[in-house]
MIVONU-329242 format. One line per 2 residues: number of its first residue (from 1); for each residue x, z, y of N, C-alpha, C. Coordinates in steps of 0.001 Angstrom, whole numbers, plus 500000, padded with zeros to 6 digits. Layout:
<sites>
NUM) X/Z/Y/X/Z/Y/X/Z/Y; ...
</sites>
This chain:
<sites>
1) 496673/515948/456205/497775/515411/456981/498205/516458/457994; 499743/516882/458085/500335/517681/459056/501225/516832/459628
3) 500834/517644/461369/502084/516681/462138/502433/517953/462521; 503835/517631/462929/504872/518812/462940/505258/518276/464629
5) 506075/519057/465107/506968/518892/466421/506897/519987/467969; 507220/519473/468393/506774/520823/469353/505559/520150/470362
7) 505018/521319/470669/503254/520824/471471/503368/520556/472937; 503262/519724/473551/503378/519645/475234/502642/521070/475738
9) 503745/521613/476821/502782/522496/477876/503514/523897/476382; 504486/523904/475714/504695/524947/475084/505388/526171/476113
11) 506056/526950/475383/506666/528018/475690/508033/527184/476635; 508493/527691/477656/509548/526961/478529/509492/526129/479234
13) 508424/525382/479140/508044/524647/480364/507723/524822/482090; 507465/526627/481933/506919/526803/482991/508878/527400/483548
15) 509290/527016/483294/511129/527515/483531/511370/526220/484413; 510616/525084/484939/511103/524597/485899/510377/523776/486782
17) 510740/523821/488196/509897/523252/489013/510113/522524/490300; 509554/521566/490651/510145/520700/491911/510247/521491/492654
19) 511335/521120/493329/511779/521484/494630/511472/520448/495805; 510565/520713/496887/509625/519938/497742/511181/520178/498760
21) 510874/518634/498940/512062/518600/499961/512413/516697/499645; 513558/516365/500554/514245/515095/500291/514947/514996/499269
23) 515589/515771/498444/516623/515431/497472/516361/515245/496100; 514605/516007/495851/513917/515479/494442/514839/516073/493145
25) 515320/516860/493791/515838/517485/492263/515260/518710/492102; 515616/519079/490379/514823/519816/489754/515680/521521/490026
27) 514260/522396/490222/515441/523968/490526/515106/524179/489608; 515215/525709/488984/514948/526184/487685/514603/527450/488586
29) 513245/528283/487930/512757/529601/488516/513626/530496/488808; 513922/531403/489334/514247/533256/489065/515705/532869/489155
31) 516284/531552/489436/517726/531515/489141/518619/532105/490860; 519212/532476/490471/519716/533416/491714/520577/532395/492275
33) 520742/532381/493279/521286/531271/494445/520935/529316/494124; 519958/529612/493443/519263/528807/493033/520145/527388/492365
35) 520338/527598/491261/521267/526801/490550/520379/525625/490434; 521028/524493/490397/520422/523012/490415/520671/521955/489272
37) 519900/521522/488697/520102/520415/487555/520429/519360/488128; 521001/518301/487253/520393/517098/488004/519010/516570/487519
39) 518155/515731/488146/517111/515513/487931/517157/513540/488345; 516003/513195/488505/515819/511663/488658/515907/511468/489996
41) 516921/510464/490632/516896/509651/491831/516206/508911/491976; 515642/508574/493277/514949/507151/493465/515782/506495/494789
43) 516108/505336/494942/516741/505161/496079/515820/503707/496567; 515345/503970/497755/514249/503152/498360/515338/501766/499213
45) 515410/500916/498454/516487/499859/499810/515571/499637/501200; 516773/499192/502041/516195/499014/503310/515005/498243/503397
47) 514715/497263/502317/513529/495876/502211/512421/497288/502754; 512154/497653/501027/511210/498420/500824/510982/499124/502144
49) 511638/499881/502393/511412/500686/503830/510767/499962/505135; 511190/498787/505354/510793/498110/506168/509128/497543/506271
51) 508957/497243/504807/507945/496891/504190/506580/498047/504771; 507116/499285/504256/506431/500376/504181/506261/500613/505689
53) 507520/500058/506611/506983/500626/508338/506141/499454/508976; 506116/498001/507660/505352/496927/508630/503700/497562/507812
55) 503534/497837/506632/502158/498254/506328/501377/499495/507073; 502582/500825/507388/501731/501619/508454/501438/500763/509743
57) 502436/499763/510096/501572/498979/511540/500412/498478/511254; 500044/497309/510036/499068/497366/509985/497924/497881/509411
59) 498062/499179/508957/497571/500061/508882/496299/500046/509854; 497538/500096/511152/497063/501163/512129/496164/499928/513046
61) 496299/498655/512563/495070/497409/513299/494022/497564/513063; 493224/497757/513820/491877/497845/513489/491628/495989/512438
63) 490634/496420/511497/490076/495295/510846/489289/494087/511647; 488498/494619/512667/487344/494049/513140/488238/493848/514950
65) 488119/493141/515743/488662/492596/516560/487474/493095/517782; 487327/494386/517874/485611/494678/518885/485648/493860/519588
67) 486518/493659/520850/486444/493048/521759/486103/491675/521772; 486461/490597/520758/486687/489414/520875/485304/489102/520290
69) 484573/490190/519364/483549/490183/518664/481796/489972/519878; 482182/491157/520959/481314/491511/521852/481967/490395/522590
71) 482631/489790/522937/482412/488234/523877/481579/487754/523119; 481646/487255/521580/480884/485770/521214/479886/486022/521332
73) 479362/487667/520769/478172/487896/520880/477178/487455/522013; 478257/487942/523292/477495/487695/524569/477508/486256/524553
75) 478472/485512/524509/478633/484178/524416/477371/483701/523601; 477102/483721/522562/476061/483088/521778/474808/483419/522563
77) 474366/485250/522503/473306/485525/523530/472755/484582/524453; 473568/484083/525432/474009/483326/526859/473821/481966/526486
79) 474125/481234/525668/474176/480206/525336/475199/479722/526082; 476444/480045/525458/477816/479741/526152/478442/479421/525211
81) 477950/480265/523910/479143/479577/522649/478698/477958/521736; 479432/477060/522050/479094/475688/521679/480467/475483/520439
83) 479800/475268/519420/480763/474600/518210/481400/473202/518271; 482314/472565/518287/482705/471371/518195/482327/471214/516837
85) 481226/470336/515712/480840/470327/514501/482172/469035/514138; 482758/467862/514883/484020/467420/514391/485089/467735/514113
87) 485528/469287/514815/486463/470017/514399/486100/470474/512954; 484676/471570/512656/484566/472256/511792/484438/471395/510509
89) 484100/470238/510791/484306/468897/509158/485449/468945/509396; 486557/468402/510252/487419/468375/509663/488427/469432/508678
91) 488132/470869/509702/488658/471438/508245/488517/471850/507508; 486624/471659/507401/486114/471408/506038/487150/470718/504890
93) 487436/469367/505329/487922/468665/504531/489210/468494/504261; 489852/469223/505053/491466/469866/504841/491791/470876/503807
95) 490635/471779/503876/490742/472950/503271/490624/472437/501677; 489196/471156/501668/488984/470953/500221/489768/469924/499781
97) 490714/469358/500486/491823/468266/499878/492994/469527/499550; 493295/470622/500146/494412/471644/499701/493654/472370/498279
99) 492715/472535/498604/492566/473717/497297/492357/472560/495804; 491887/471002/496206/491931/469830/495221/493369/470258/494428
101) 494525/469857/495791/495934/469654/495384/496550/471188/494802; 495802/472195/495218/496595/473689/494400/496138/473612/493133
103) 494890/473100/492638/493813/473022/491681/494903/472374/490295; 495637/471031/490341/496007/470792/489857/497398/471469/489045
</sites>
């Protein structure tokens, strides 16, 4: 069995190369005043962008809350931190009547 066609990575490939910059188009080597193809656009809408400046914010939140962490600690230490156990049934049982009703 012969397969025929031309081989990736052949002869001419190395004839073109990104141009690092905003405009993402393709230059071509050795070309004198640097002649330009067109190449592939991407156009980011405002959503996306927004998206991308609310994920570097939280990015930039720490995961773990130190401060609020080193109160309970001390709090528990101290015997200052007291659970209401009628709160924590109840939303025990909130939580397992919602995930009942998503279930279905």
């Amino acid at each position: 069995m012969k397969i025929g066609g031309k081989k990736p990575g052949g002869i001419g490939t190395d004839n073109f190369i990104k141009k690092a910059g905003d405009s993402g188009n393709i230059k071509k080597n050795g070309a004198a005043g640097g002649g330009v193809s067109s190449g592939d656009n991407v156009d980011i809408s405002s959503m996306a962008r927004q998206m991308n400046r609310a994920k570097g914010l939280l990015d930039s939140v720490p995961d773990v809350r130190t401060e609020k962490v080193v109160k309970l600690k001390c709090d528990i230490e101290h015997g200052n931190y007291h659970v209401d156990a009628g709160k924590v049934a109840e939303r025990m049982i909130e939580r397992a009547i919602r995930d009942a009703l998503h279930k279905k």
